[in-house]
TORSE-360215 format. One record per residue: residue in one letter; x, y, z of N, C-alpha, C, CB in turn. Coordinates in steps of 0.1 Angstrom, whole numbers, plus 5000, padded with zeros to 4 digits. Glycine has a CB too. Layout:
AXYZXYZXYZXYZ ...
This chain:
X513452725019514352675030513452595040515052785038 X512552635042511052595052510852445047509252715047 X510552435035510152275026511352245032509852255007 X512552265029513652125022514252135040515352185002 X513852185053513652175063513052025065512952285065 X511952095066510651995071510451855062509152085069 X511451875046511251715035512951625044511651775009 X513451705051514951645062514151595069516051735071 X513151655080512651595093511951485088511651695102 X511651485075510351375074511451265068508751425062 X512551295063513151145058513551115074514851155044 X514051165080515051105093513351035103516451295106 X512251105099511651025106510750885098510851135114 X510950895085510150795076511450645081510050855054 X512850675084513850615086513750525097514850685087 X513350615106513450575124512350455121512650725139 X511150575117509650435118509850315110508050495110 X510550335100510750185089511550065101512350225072 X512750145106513550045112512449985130515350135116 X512050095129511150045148510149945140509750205162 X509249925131508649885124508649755119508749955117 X509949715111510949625115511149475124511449685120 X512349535135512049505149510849435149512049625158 X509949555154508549515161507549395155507749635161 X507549395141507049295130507449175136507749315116 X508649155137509249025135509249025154511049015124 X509149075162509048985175507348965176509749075192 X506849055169504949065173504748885165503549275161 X505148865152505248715145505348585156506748705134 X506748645163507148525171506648495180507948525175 X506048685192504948655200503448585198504748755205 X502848685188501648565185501648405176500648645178 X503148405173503048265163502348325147501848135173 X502548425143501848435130502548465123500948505129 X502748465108503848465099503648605096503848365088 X504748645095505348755090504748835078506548715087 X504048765071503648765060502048865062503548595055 X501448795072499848765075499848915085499248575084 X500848915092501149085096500749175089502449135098 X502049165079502549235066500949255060503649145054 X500049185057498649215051497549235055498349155045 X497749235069496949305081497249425089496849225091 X497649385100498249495107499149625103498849435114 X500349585096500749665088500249745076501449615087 X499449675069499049745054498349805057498549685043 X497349785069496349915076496750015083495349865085 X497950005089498550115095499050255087499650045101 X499650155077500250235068499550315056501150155063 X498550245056497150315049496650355056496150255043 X496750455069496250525075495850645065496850545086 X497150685059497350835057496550835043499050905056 X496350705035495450725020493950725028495550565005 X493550715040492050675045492250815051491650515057 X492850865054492451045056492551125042493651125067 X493251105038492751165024491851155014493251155017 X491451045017489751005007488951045019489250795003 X488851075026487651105038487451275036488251065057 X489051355034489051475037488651525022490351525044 X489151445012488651535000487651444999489751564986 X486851335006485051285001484551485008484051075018 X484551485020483951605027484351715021484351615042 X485651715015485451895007485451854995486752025008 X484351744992483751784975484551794966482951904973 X485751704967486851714955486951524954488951834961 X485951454955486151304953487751284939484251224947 X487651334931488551344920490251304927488351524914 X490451364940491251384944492151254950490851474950 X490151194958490451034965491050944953488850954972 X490150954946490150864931491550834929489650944917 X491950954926493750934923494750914930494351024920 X494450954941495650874955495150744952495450904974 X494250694954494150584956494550464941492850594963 X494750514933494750454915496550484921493750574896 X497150604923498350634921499650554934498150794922 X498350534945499250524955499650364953498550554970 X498250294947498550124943499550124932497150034936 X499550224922500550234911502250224915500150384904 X502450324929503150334933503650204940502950434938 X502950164947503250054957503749934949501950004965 X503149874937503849814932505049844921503149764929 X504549914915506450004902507350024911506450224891 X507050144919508250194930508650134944507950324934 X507550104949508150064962508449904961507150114974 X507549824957508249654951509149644946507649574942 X509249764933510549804925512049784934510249964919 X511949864940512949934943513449834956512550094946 X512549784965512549664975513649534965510549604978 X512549504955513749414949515049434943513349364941 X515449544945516549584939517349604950516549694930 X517049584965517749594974517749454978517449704982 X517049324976517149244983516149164978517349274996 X516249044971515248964962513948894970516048844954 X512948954963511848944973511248794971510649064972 X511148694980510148554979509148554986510548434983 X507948454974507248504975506448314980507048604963 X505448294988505548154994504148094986505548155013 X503647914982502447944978501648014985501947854976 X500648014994499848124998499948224995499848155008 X500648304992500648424987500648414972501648494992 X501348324967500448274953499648244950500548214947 X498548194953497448124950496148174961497847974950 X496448274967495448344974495548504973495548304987 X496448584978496548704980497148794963497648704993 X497848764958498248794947496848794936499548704945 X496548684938495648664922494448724925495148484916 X493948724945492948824950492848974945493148844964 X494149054945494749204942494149164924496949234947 X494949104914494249134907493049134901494649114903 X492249064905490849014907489949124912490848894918 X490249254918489249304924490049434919489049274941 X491049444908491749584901490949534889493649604898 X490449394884490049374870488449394875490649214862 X487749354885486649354886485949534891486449224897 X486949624888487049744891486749804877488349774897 X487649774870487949814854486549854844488849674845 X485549764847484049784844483449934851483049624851 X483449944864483350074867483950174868482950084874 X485050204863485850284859485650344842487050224863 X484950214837485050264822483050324822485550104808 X482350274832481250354832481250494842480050264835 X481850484843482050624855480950614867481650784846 X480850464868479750454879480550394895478550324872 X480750494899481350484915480450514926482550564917 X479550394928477950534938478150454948475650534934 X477550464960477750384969477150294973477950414976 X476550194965476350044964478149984960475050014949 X478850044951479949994950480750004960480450034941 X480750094970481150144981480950034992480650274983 X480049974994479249895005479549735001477549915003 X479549774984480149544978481349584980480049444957 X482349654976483949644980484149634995484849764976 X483649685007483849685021483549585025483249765029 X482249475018481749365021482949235016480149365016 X483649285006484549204995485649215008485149274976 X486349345014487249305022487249295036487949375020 X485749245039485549175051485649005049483949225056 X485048955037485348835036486648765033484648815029 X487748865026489048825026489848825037489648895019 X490148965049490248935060489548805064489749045067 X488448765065487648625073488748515070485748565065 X488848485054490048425052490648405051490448405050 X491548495054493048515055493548405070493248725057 X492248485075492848455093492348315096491948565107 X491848205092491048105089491948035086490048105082 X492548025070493347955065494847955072493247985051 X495047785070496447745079497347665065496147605096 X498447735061499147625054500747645052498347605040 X500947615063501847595072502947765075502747465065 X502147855070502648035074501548105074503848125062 X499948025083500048125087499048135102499748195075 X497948135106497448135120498448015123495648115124 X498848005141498747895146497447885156500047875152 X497247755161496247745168496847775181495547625165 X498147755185498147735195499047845205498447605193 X498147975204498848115206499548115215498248215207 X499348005228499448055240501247995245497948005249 X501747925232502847835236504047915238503147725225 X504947945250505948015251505948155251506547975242 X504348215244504548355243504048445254503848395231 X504948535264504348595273503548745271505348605283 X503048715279502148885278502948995273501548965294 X504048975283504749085280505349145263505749055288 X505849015261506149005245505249065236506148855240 X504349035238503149075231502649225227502149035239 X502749265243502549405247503849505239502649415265 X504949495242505849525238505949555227506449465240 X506049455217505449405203504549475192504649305206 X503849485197502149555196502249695193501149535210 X502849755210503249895214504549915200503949895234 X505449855198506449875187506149925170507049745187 X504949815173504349845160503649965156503449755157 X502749975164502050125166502950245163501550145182 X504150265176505450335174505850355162506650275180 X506050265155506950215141506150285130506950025138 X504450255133504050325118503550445124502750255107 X503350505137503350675135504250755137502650725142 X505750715133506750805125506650775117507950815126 X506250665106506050675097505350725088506050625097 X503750715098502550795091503150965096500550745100 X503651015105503651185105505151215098503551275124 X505351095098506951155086506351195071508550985082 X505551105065504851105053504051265054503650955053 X503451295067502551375066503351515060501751395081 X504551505070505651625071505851645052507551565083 X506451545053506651575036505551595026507351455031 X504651545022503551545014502651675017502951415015 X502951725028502251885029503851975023501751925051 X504351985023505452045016505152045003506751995018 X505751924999505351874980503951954977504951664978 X502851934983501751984974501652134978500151904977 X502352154983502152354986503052354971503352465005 X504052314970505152364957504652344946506552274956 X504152204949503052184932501752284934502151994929 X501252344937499852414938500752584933498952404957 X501952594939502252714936502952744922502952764947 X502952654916503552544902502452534893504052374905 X501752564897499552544893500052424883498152724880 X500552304891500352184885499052124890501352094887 X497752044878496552004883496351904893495851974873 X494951904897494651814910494951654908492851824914 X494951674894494651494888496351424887493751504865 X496951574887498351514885499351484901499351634874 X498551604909498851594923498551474929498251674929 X497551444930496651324930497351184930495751324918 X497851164919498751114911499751064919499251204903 X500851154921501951154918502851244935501951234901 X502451324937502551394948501851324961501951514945 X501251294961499851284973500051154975498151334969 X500151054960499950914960501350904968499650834945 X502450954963503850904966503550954981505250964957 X503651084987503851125000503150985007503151285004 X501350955001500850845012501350725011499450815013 X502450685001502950595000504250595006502950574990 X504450665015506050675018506650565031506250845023 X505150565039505050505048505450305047503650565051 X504950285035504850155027506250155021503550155016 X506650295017508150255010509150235021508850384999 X509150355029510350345041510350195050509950485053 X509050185054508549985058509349895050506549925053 X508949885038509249815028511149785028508649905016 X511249905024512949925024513449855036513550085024 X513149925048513749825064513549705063512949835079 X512849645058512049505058513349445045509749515051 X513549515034514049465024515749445028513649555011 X516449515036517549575041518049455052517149715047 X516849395057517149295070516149155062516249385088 X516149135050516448995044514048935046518348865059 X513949035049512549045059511349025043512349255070 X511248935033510648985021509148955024511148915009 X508548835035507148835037506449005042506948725049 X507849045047507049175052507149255040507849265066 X507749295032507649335020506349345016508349265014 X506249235006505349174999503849195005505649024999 X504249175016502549195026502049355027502749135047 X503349365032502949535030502249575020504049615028 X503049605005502649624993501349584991503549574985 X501249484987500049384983498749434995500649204986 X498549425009498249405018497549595016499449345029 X498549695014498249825009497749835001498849905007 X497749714985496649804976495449694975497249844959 X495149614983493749584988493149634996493649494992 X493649705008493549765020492349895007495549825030 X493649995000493350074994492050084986494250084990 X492150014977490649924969489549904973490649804966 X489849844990488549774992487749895009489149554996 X488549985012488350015020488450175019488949945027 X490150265011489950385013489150404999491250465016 X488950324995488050404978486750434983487650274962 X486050284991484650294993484550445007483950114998 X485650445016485350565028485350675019486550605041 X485950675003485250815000484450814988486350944999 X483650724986482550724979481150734983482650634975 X481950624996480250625005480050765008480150545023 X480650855011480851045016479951095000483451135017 X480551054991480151124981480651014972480751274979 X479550964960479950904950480950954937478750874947 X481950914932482750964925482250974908483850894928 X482651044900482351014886484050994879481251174877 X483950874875485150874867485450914853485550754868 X487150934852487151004839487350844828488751144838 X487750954817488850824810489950834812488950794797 X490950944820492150944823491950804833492651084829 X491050764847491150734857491250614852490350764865 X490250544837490650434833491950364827489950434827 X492350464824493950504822494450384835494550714825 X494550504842494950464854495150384859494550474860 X493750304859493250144867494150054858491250074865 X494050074844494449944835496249954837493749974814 X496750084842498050084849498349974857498250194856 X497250034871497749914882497349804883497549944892 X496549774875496549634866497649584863495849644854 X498049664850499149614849499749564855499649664846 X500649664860501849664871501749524880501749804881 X500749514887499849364893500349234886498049374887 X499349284873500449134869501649094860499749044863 X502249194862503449164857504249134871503949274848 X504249214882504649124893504448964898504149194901 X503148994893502748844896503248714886500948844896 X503248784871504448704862505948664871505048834850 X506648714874507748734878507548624893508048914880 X506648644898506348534911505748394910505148594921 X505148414899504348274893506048174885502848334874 X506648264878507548174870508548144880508248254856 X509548264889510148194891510148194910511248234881 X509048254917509448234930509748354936510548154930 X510148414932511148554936510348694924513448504931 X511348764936510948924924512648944928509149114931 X513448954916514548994919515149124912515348894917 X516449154909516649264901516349324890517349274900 X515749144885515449204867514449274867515249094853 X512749174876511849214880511449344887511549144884 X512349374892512449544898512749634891513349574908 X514049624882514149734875513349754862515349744871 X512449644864511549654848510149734858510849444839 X509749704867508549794873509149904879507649714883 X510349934883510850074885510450144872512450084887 X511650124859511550174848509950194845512150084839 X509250124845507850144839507250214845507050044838 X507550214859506850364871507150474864507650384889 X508550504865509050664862508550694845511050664864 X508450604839507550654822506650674822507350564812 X506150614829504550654838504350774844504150574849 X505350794853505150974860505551014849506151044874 X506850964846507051114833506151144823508251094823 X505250994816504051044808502851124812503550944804 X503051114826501451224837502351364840500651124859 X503251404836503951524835503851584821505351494838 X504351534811504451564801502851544790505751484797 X501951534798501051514794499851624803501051364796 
């Protein structure tokens, strides 16, 4: 009664934060002049990856790296099958060049340039230090390049302090109901699975990835609901670079990981999943219903194969 309590408190609050979240996105765009998009893969995808950057920290320090490994393989798995999935099935997501020809082909580029150390089980923290240095130079880029969505130069036109503040303050609001709604729930879930003596690798997985993903789905959905698809897209995308290039290495640098060949499993998943989204964006523009219910479907065969397995 306690769980399915506290899994209520956390939907009504994963709800609240999606919609303040929202809102706040789209006036903070207007106040600083920046596209919606460039939020979505900054500000927001780090927010919302708060809760995968405490979990690679807490299981780097209690000597279970195994644990980071798999949130972080599961939570990118998730972000694109389920929560892109399911975004496009509520509202067809577009996708602009820039985000074709920079951010998209980036995400797979640094899941494929991964795939080599995953199959040697070499995760030390030299790899820890080139990925942090990889997503310092994409940030540099991101915020640099102008083509026509995304810095303006000229911040100061129309937008008052106040807007700003407001804005800013909204956003913050927005993802910490989101991040302690996620928390509420995903501490429930893994008490049930532990008392279920389902393994760490599947928790990892599937539990832990989804709870830290909840924050990115509930965003996502608000965003998809109010016609909002840069925020979408940024989100998602924005979370499994965020994830890759930043909560892998916070818990490697702690402790270097050894990978399995399940984990290679894994990677060559969210690979997948990567580009077949990016199929779907290259051909026709959009990720719409067909493209969703094919990376939904492929998600849940996927959990169901890390169940039944």
């Amino acid at each position: 009664m306690t769980a399915f309590l506290l899994i209520s408190l956390g939907v009504v609050l994963l709800y609240s934060g999606g919609e303040v979240l929202v809102a706040a996105v789209t006036r903070m765009a207007n106040a600083f002049h920046v596209s919606p998009l460039v939020i979505g893969l900054t500000v927001v995808a780090f927010g919302t990856s708060s809760p995968e950057v405490a979990v690679a920290i807490g299981a780097g320090l209690a000597n279970r790296p195994e644990i980071a490994l798999g949130n972080v393989l599961g939570s990118n798995i998730a972000n694109i099958g389920l929560i892109l999935g399911v975004s496009a099935l509520v509202a067809a997501v577009d996708a602009h060049a820039g985000f074709l020809r920079r951010d998209l082909p980036f995400l797979a580029a640094i899941s494929l340039l991964l795939l080599p150390a995953v199959w040697l089980a070499d995760f030390s923290q030299l790899l820890g230090v080139a990925l942090v240095l990889l997503l310092v130079g994409y940030l540099w880029v991101l915020l640099r390049q102008r083509d026509g969505s995304e810095l303006d130069e000229k911040v100061d036109d129309g937008a008052l302090p106040a807007d700003r503040l407001v804005s800013s303050v909204g956003v913050v609001v927005g993802i910490g109901l989101l991040v302690f709604g996620a928390d509420v729930l995903v501490d429930a879930a893994v008490e049930l699975a532990r008392r279920l003596s389902v393994s760490e690798r599947i928790i990892g997985l599937t539990l832990v990835a989804f709870g830290t993903s909840l924050p990115e789905l509930a965003g996502c959905l608000a965003a998809a609901r109010h016609n909002q698809g840069d925020i979408v897209i940024g989100n998602v995308v924005g979370s499994n670079i965020f994830n890759t290039l930043l909560v892998l290495p916070a818990a490697i640098l702690i402790r270097p990981v050894a990978a399995t060949a399940a984990n290679f499993i894994d990677m060559s998943v969210s690979l997948g999943f990567t580009l077949v989204a990016f199929a779907f964006f290259y051909r026709r523009g959009q990720l719409g219903a067909a493209g969703g219910s094919l990376l939904l479907a492929s998600y849940l065969v996927y959990v169901g194969f890390l169940f039944l397995s």
